[in-house]
N, C-alpha and C positions, 0 to 999 in steps of 0.2 A: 588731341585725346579728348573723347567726349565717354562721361559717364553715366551710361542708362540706368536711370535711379525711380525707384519707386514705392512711393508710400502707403505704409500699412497699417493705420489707425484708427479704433473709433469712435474715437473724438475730435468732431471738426475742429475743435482748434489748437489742437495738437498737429494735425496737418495742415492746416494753416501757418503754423508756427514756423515747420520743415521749412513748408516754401517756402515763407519769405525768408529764411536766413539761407538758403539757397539760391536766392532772385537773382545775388550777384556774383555769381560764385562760374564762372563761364564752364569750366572741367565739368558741371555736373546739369543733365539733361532730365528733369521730369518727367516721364513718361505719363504716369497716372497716378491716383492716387484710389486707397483701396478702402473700405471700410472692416474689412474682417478678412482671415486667410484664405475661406474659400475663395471670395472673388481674386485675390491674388495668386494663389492658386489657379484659375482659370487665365489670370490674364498675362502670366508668366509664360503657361504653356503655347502662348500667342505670338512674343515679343521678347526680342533678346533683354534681359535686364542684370546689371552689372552690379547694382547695389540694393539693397534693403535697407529701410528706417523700418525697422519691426517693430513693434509694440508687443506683449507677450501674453498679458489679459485681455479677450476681443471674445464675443460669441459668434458661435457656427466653428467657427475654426480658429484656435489660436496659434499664436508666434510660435512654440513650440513643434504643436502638432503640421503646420505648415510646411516649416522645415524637415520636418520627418516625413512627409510626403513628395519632396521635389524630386525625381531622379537627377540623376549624377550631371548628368550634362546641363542641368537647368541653375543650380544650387548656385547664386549670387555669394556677394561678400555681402556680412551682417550688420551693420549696427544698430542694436535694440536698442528702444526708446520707450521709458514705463516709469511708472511712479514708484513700483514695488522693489525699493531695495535690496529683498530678502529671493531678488530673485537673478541678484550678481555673480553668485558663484556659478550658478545652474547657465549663467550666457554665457563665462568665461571659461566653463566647463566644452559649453558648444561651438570654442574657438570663434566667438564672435571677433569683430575689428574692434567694437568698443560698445561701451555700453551707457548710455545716459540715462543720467538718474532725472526725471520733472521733478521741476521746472530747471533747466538746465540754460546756461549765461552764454550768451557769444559767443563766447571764449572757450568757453568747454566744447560747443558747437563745432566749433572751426579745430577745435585741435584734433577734431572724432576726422575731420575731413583730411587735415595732416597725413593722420593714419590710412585713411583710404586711398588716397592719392600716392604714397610710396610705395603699398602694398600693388597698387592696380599700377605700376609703372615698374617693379622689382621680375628677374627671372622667375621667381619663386611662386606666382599667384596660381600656377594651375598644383603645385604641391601642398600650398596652403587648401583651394577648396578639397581639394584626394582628402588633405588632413581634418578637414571642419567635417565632409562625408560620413567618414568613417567614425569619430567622434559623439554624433547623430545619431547613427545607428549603438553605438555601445550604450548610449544615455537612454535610448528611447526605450519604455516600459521599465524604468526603474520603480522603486518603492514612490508611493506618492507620500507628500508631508504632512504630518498632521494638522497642520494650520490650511482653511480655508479659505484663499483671499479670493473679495469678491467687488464687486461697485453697487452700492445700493445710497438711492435718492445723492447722489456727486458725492458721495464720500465714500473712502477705500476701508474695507471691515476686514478684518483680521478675526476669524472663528476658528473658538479651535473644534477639530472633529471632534472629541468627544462626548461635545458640547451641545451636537446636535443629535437631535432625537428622530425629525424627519423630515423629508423635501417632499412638497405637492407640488404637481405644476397644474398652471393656470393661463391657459391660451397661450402668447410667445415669453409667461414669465413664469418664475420658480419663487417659489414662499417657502426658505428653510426657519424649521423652526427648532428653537431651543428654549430651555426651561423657562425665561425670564421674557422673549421676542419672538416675531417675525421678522424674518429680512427679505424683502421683494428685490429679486436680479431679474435682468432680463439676459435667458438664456434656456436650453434643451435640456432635457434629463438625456438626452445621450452626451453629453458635454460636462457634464455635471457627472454624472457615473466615472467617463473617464479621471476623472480629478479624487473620487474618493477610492477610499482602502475597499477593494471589493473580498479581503477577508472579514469585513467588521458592515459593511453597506451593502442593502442587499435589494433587489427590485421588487415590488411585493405586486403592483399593477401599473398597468400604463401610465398612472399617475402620482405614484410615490413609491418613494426610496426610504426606506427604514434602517436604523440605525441599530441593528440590532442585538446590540450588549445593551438594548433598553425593552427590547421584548421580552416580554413574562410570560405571554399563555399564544397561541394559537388556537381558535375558538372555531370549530366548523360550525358552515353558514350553510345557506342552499346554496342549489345547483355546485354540490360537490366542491364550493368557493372553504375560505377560513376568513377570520377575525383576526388579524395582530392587534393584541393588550399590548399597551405600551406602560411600563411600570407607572407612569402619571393618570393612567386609565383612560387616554386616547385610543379609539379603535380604530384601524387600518382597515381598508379591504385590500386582501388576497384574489387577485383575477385569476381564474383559472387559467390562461393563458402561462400563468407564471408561478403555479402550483408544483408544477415539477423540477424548478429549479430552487422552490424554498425546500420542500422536501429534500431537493439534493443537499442542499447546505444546511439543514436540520439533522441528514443522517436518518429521516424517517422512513 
């Protein structure tokens, strides 16, 4: 029995990690390793693969949204692997095998393998992925959480949405800001949209996202554009591109 496994991390030494406590482990076969879900995502739909080490905060594509893109016949068994403990319920919700919390010991390592190993040798594994499928699909598009967890300069931030007033992006990175900071990630506003409450966060132009239970005025500009005041007296541009969908959520 050999188990085509492949990693989905992005941070090199997080998959580093994988490997070597995988080096001697004979049942389990390396395929690749991935730095974000899209290229997993591509390299899935290439190569039979049996297992996942997911990670679940990753830009372009995360653990999450990965999974809710595989069809049926591709959909590996899971074990997430992430720092964000707040986000245990939401793997064990998505029927993963197991879920490691970083930095995570040997021991815990090998017992997530336990669990792979019975599962991948049991009648039952084409019932279990039917069941993790279907589970995937019922979770995906639920309400997003009010806390924003993200990675900025190696440390895990914990924001809470209310907190934030607005996100500009800036070449491949996002500057969210709040009353007191900036926080630089590196990541898309289409990545970033998905994660926030899109009844409360609204696109106002190519390059920012506003928060708007902090907008006060809408100011027409030229060329038929607007001004978001933000109650701290930040001005927003409004790109026409995206006039008609503040409108829409204005009610104007």
């Amino acid at each position: 029995m050999t188990i085509q496994t492949l990693i989905v991390d992005d941070e090199a030494l997080a998959r580093e990690r994988i490997n070597s406590l995988l080096s001697n482990e004979k049942e389990f076969h390396v395929v690749a390793e991935c730095v974000n879900g899209k290229e997993a995502l591509r390299l899935i739909g290439e190569k039979k693969i049996d297992l996942l080490f997911l990670d679940i905060e990753m830009p372009a594509l995360d653990g999450i949204g990965l999974l809710e893109k595989l069809p049926e016949e591709k959909l590996p068994m899971v074990i997430f692997t992430t720092a964000y403990d707040s986000f245990a319920v939401k793997a064990f919700e998505l029927n993963a095998i197991d879920y490691l919390l970083k930095p995570f010991t040997k021991k815990r390592f090998q017992d997530a393998l336990e669990r792979v190993k019975h599962k991948f040798r049991s009648e039952d594994k084409d019932l279990y992925l039917s069941q993790m499928l279907a589970t995937i699909k019922s979770v995906a598009g639920k309400s997003v959480s009010d806390k924003l967890i993200v990675k900025s300069e190696g440390k895990i931030r914990f924001l809470s949405a209310t907190e934030i007033l607005w996100i500009e992006s800036d070449a491949n990175y996002l500057r969210i800001h709040t009353a007191g900071e900036a926080v630089v990630i590196r990541d898309t506003m289409t990545n970033i949209s998905a994660r926030l409450d899109s009844s409360v966060f609204l696109r106002l132009h190519r390059t920012v996202i506003a928060n708007t239970t902090h907008i006060v005025e809408l100011k027409p500009w030229f060329n038929d554009e607007y001004i978001a005041i933000l109650r701290n007296g930040t001005q927003l541009p409004v790109g026409r591109t995206y006039r008609k969908s503040v409108n829409a959520f204005f009610q104007l």
